[in-house]
KOLTOR-662725 format. One record per residue (C-alpha): residue number from 1; residue in one letter; x, y, z. Coordinates in steps of 0.05 Angstrom, whole numbers, padded with zeros to 5 digits, m for minus. Example, Ala and Ser with C-alpha at 12.3 -4.5 7.8 and 13.67 -1.06 7.14 Angstrom:
BEGIN
1	A	00246	m00090	00156;
2	S	00273	m00021	00143;
This chain:
BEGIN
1	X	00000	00000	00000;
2	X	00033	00077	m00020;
3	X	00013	00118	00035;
4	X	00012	00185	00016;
5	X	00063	00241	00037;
6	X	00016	00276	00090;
7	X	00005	00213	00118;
8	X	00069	00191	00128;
9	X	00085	00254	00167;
10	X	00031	00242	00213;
11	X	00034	00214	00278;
12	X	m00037	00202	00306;
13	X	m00107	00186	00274;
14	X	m00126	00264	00292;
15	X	m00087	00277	00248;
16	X	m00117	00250	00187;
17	X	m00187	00247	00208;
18	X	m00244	00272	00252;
19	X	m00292	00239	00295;
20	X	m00365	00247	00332;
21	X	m00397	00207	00395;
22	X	m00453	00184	00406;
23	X	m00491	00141	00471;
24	X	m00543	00086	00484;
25	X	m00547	00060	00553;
26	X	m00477	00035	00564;
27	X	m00464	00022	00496;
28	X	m00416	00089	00456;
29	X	m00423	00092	00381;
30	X	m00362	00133	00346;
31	X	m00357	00156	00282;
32	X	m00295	00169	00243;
33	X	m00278	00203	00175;
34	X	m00217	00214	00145;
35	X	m00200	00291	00107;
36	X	m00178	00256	00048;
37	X	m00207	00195	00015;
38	X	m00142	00178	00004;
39	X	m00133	00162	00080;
40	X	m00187	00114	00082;
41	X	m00153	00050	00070;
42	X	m00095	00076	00125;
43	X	m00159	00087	00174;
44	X	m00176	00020	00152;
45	X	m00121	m00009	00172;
46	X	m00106	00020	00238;
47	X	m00166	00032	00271;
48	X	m00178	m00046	00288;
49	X	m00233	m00077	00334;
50	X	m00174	m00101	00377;
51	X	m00135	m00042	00380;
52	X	m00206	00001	00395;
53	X	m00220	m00044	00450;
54	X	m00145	m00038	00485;
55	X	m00147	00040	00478;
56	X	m00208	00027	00519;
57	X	m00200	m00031	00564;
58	X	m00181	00016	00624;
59	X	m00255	00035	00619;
60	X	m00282	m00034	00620;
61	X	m00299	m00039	00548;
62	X	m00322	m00110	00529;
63	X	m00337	m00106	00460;
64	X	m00314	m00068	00392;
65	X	m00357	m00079	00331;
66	X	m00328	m00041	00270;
67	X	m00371	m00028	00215;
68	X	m00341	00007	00147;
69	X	m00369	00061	00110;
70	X	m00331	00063	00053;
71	X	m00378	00107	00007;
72	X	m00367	00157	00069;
73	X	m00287	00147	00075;
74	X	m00306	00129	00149;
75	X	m00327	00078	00199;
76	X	m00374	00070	00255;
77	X	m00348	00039	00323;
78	X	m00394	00008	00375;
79	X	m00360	m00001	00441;
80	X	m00400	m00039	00495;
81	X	m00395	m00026	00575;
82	X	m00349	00028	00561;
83	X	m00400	00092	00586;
84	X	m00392	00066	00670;
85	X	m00463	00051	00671;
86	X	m00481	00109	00622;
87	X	m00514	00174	00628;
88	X	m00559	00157	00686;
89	X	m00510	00110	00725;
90	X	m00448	00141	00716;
91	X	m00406	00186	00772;
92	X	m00359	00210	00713;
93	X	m00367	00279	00689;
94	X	m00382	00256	00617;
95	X	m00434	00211	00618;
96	X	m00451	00213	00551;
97	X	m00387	00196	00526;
98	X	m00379	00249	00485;
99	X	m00303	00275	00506;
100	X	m00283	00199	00484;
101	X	m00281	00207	00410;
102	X	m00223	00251	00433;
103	X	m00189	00195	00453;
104	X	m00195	00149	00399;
105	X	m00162	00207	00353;
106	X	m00100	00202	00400;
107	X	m00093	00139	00373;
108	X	m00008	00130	00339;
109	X	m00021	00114	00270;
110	X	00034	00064	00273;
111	X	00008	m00010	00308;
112	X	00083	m00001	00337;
């Protein structure tokens, strides 16, 4: 795969994309699109249903489903038990989840 040249110089997926959160219960939905359409297969790539559901374990995520949306250049992410309880059982100061898209995009680009 050529990745291209502003790709190569980035270091995290904020860098090449953007994201929004959503909540049900416990359950957080995130969606994330690259700038470029070139990026997708990169996003693709990196952003993995295991590698979604390590950045989250310290939360007590149990589940990643990934599902593509190619004709979008972007994916949606459903993380279970990752909210604490969610908006009504949660002690957290974001509830909602909606802060947590922010770290997905911290994500290193590299699986290093």
């Amino acid at each position: 795969m050529t990745i291209p040249l502003q790709t190569r110089r980035a270091r995290c997926l904020h860098d090449i994309a953007h994201a929004r959160a959503g909540d049900k219960g416990n359950r957080l939905n995130l969606a994330v699109f690259v700038y470029d359409p070139h990026d997708f297969p990169l996003l693709m790539e990196v952003v993995t249903e295991e590698r979604v559901l390590a950045l989250f374990a310290h939360r007590g995520a149990s589940e990643v489903k990934r599902y593509s949306m190619p004709g979008l250049h972007g994916m949606n992410l459903v993380i279970d038990d990752v909210l604490q309880g969610g908006v009504n059982g949660a002690l957290n100061l974001d509830g909602h989840g909606k802060t947590l898209s922010f770290l997905l995009l911290s994500m290193p680009l590299s699986a290093e």
